[in-house]
FIKOLZA-1660 file (N, C-alpha, C; in steps of 0.1 Angstrom, whole numbers, plus 5000, padded with zeros to 4 digits):
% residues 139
   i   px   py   pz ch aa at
   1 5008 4988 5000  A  X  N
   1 5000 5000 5000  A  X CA
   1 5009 5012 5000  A  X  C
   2 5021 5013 5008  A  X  N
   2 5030 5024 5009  A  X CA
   2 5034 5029 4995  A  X  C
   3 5037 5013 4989  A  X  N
   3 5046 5017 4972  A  X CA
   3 5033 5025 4963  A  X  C
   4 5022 5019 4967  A  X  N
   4 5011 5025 4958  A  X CA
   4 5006 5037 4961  A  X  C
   5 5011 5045 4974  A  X  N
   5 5009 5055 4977  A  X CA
   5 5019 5068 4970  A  X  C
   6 5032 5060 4971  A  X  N
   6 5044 5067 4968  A  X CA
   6 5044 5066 4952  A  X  C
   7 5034 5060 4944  A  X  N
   7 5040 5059 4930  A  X CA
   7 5022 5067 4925  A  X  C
   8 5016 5068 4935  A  X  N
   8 5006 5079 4930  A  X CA
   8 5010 5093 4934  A  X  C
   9 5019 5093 4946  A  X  N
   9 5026 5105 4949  A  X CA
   9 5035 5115 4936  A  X  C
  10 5041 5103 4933  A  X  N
  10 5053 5108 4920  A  X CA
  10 5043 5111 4910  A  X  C
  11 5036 5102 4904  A  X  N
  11 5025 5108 4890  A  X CA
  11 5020 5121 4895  A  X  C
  12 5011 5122 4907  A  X  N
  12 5007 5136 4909  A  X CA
  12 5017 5147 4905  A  X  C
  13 5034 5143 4916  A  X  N
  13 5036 5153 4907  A  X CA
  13 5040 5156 4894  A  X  C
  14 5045 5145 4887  A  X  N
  14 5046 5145 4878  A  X CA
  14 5036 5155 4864  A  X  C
  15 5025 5152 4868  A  X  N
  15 5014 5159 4868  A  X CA
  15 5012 5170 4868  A  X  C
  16 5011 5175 4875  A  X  N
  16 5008 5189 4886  A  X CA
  16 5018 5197 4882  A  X  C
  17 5032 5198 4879  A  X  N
  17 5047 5199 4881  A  X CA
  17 5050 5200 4900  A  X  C
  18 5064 5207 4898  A  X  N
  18 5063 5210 4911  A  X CA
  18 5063 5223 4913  A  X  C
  19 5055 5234 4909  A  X  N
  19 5053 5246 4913  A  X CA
  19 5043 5247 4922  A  X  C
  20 5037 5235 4934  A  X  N
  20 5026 5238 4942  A  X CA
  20 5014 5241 4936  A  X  C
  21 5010 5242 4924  A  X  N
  21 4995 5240 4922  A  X CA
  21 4992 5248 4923  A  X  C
  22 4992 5264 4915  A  X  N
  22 4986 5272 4918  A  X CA
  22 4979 5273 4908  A  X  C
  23 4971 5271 4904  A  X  N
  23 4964 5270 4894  A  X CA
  23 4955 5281 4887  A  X  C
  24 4951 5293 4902  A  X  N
  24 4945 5303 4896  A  X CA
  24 4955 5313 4890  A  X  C
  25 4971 5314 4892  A  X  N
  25 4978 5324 4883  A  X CA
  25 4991 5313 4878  A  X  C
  26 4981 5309 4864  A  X  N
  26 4994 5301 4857  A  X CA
  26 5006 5310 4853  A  X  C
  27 5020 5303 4855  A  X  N
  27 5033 5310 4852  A  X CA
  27 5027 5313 4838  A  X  C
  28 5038 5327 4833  A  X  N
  28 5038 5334 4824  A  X CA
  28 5040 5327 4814  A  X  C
  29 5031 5334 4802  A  X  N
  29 5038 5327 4785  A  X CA
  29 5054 5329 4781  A  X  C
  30 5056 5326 4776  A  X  N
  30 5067 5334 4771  A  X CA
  30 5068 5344 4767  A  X  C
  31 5079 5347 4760  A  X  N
  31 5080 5362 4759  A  X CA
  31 5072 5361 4747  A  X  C
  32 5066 5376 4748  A  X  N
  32 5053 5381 4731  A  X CA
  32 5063 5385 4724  A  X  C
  33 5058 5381 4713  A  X  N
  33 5065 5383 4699  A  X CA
  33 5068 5398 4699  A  X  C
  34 5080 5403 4694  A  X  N
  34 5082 5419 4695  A  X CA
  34 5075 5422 4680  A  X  C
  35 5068 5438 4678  A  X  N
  35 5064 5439 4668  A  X CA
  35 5071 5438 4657  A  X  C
  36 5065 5436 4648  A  X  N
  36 5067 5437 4632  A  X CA
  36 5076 5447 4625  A  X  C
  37 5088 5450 4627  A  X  N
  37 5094 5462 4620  A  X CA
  37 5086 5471 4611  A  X  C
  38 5082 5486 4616  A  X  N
  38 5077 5495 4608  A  X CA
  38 5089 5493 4593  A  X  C
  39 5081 5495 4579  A  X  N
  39 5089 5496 4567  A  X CA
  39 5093 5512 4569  A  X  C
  40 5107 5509 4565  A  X  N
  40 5112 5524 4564  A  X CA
  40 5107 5530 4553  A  X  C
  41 5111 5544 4545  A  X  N
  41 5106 5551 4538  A  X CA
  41 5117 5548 4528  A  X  C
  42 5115 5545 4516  A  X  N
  42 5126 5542 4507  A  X CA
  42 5131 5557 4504  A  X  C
  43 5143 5562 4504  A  X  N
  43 5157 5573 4499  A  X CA
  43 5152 5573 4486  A  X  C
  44 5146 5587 4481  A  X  N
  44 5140 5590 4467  A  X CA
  44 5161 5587 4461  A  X  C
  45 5155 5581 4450  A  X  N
  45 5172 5583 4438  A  X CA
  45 5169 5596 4427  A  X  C
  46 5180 5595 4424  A  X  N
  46 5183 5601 4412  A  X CA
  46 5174 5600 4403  A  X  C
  47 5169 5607 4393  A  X  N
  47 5163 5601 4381  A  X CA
  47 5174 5596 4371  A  X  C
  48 5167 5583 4367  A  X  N
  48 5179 5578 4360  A  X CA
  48 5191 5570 4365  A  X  C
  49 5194 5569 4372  A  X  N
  49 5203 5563 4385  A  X CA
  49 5199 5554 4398  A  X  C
  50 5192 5545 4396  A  X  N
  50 5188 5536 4406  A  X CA
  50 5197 5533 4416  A  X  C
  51 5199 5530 4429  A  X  N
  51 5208 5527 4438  A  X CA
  51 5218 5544 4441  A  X  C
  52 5213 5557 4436  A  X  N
  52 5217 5567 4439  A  X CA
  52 5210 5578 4449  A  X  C
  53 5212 5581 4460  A  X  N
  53 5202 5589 4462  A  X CA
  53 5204 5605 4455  A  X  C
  54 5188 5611 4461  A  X  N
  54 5188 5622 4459  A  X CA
  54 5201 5632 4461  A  X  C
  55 5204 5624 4474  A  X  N
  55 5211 5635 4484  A  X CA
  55 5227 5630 4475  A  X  C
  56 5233 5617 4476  A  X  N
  56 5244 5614 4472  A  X CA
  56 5245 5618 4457  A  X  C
  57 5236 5624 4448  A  X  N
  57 5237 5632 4432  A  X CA
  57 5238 5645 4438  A  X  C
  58 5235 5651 4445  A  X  N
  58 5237 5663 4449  A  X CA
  58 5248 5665 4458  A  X  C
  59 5255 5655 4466  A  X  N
  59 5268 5656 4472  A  X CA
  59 5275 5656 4459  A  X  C
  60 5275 5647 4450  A  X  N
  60 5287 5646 4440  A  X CA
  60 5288 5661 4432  A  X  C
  61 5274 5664 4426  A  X  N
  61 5276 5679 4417  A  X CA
  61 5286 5688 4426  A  X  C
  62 5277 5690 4441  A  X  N
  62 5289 5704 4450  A  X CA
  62 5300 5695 4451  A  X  C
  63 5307 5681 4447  A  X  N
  63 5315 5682 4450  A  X CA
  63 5331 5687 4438  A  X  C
  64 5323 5681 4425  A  X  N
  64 5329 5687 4413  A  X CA
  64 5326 5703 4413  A  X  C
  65 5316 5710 4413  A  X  N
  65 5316 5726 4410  A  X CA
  65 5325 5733 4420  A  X  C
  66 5327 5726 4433  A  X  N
  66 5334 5731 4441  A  X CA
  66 5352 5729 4435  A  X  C
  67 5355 5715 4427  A  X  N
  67 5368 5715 4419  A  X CA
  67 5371 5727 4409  A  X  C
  68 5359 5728 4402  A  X  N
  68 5360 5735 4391  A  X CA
  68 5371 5744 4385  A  X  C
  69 5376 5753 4396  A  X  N
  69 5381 5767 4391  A  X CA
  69 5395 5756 4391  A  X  C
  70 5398 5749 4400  A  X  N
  70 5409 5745 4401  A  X CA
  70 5413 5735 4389  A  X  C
  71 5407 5726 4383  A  X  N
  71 5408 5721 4372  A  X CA
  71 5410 5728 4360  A  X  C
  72 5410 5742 4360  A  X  N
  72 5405 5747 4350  A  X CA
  72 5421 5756 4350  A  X  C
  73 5424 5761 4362  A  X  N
  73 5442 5761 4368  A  X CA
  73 5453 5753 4363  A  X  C
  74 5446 5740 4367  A  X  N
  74 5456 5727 4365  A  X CA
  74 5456 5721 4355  A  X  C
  75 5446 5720 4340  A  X  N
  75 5443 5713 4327  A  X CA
  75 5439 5703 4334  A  X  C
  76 5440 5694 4322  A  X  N
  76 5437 5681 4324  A  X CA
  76 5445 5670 4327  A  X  C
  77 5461 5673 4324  A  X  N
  77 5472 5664 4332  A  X CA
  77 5469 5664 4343  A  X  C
  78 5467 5677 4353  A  X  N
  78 5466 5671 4368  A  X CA
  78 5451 5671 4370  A  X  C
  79 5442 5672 4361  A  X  N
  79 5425 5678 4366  A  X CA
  79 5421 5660 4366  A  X  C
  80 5426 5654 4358  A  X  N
  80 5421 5640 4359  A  X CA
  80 5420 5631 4370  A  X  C
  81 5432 5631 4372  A  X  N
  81 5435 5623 4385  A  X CA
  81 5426 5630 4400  A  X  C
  82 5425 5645 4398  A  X  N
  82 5417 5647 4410  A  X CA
  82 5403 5645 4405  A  X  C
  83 5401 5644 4390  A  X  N
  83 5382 5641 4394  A  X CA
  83 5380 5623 4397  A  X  C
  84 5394 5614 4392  A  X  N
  84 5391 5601 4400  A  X CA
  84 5392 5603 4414  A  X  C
  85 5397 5604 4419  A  X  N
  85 5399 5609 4434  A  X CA
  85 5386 5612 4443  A  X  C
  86 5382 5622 4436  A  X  N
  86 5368 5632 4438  A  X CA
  86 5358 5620 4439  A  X  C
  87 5359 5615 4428  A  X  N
  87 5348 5605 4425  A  X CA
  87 5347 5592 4435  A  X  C
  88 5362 5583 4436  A  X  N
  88 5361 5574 4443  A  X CA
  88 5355 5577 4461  A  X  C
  89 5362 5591 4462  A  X  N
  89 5357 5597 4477  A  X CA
  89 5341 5595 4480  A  X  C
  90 5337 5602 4470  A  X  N
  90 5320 5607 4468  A  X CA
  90 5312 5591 4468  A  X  C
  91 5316 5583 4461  A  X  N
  91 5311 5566 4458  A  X CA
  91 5313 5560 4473  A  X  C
  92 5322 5563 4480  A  X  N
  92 5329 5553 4496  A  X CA
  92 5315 5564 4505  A  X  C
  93 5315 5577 4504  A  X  N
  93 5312 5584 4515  A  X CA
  93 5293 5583 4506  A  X  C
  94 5288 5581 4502  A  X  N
  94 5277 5580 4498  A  X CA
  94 5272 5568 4494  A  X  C
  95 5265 5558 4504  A  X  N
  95 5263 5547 4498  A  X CA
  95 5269 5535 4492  A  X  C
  96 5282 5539 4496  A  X  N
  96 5297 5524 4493  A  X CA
  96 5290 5522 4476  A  X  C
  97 5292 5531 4468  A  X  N
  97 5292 5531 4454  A  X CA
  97 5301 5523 4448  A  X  C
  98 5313 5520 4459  A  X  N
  98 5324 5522 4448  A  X CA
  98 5320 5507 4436  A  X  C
  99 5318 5503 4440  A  X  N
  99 5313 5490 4435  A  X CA
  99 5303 5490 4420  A  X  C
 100 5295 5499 4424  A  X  N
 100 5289 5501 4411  A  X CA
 100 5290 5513 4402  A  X  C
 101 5300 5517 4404  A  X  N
 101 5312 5526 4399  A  X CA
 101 5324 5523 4391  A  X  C
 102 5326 5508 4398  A  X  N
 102 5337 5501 4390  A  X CA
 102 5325 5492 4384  A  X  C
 103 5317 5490 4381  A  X  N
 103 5313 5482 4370  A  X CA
 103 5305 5488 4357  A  X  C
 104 5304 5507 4362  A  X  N
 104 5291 5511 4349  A  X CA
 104 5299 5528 4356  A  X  C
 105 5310 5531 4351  A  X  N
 105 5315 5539 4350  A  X CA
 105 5306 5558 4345  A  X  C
 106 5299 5552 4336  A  X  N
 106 5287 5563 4332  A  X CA
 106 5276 5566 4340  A  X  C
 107 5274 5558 4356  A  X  N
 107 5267 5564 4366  A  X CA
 107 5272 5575 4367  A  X  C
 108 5286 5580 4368  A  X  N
 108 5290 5594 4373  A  X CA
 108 5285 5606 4361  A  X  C
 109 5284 5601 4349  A  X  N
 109 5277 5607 4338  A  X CA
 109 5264 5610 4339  A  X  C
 110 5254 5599 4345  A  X  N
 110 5242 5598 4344  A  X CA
 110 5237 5606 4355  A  X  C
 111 5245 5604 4367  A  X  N
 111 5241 5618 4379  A  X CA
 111 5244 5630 4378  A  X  C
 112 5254 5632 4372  A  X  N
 112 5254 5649 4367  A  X CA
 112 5247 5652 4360  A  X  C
 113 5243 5643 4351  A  X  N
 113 5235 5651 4337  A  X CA
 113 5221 5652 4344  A  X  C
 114 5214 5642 4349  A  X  N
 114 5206 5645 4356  A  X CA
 114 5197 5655 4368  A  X  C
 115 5213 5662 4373  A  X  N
 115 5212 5669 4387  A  X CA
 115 5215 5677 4384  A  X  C
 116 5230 5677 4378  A  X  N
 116 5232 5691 4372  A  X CA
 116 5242 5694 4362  A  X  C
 117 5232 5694 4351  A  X  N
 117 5239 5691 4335  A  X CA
 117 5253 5706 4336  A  X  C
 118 5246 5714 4340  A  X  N
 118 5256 5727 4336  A  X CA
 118 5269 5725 4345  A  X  C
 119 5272 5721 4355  A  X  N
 119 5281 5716 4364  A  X CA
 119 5289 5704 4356  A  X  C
 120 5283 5695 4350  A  X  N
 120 5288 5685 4343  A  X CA
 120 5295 5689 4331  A  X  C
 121 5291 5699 4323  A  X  N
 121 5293 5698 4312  A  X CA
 121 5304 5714 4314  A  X  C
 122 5309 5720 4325  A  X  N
 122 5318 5727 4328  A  X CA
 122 5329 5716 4335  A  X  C
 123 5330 5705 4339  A  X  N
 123 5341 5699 4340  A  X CA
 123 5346 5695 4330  A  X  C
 124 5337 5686 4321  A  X  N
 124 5338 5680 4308  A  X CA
 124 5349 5691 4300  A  X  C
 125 5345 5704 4299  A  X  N
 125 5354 5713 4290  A  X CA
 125 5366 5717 4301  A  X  C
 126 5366 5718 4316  A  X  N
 126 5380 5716 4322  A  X CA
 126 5390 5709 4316  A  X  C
 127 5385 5691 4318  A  X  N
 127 5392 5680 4318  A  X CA
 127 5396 5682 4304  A  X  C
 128 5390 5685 4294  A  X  N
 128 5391 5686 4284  A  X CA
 128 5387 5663 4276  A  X  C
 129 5375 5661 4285  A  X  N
 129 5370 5647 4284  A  X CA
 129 5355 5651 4270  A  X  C
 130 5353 5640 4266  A  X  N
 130 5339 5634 4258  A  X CA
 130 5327 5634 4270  A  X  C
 131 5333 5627 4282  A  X  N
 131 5324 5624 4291  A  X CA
 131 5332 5622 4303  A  X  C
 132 5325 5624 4314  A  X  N
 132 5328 5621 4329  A  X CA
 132 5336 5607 4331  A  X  C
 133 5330 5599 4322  A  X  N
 133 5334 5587 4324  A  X CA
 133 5347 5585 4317  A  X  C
 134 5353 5593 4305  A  X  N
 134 5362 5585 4302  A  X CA
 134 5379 5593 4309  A  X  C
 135 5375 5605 4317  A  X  N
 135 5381 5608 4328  A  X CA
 135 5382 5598 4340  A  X  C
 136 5379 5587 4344  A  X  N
 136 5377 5581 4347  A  X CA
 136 5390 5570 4349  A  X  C
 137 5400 5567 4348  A  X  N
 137 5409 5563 4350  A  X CA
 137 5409 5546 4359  A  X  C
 138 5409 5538 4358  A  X  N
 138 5414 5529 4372  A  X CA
 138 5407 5527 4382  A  X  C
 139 5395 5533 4376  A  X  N
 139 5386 5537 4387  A  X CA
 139 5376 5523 4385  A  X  C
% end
């Protein structure tokens, strides 16, 4: 009778667990699911320039018109090398470009002409280039 008391003892608790039975405040669920990430606002681009922002076409123009006078000092022997320069800066500090900079060289074409053709097309006669891109060097 003892063993049969002791092996209904253990199933009870077995049963029950051993938290004493409190039955009117069962332990807590787990933790609640944290909400759903709000979608962020997608960064308007460039027209014409996908993967460019608004703001990173408009860093790059002030960053050429701000070269300008100096290119124009220096020709195009030393103007070149500083608009690769310029460029690779603008691509790392704006969205890690550089990547799609070294595969489609005429992004740096497509955001000037788009943001600010007159800015572009006063380097172009600096450098004494066809296009932004074929200043473009190693880049």
């Amino acid at each position: 009778m003892r063993r049969m008391f002791l092996s209904c003892a253990v199933i009870a608790v077995l049963v029950t667990g051993c938290g004493g039975g409190d039955t009117d405040n069962p332990p807590p669920a787990s933790t609640p699911p944290s909400p759903a990430p709000s979608p962020q606002a997608p960064t308007p681009t460039a027209p014409g320039t996908p993967g460019v922002s608004e703001q990173a076409a408009q860093n790059l123009c002030d960053a050429i018109e701000a070269e300008l006078s100096n290119w124009r000092v220096q020709g195009p022997t030393l103007g070149k090398p500083g608009l690769n320069l310029l460029v690779q800066q603008w691509a790392a500090q704006n969205g890690n470009l550089n990547i799609d900079v070294l595969r489609d060289r005429t992004i740096v074409d497509d955001v000037t002409e788009s943001t600010c053709p007159e800015v572009r097309r006063q380097a172009i006669d600096a450098l004494a280039i066809p296009d932004l891109a074929s200043g473009l060097v190693g880049i």
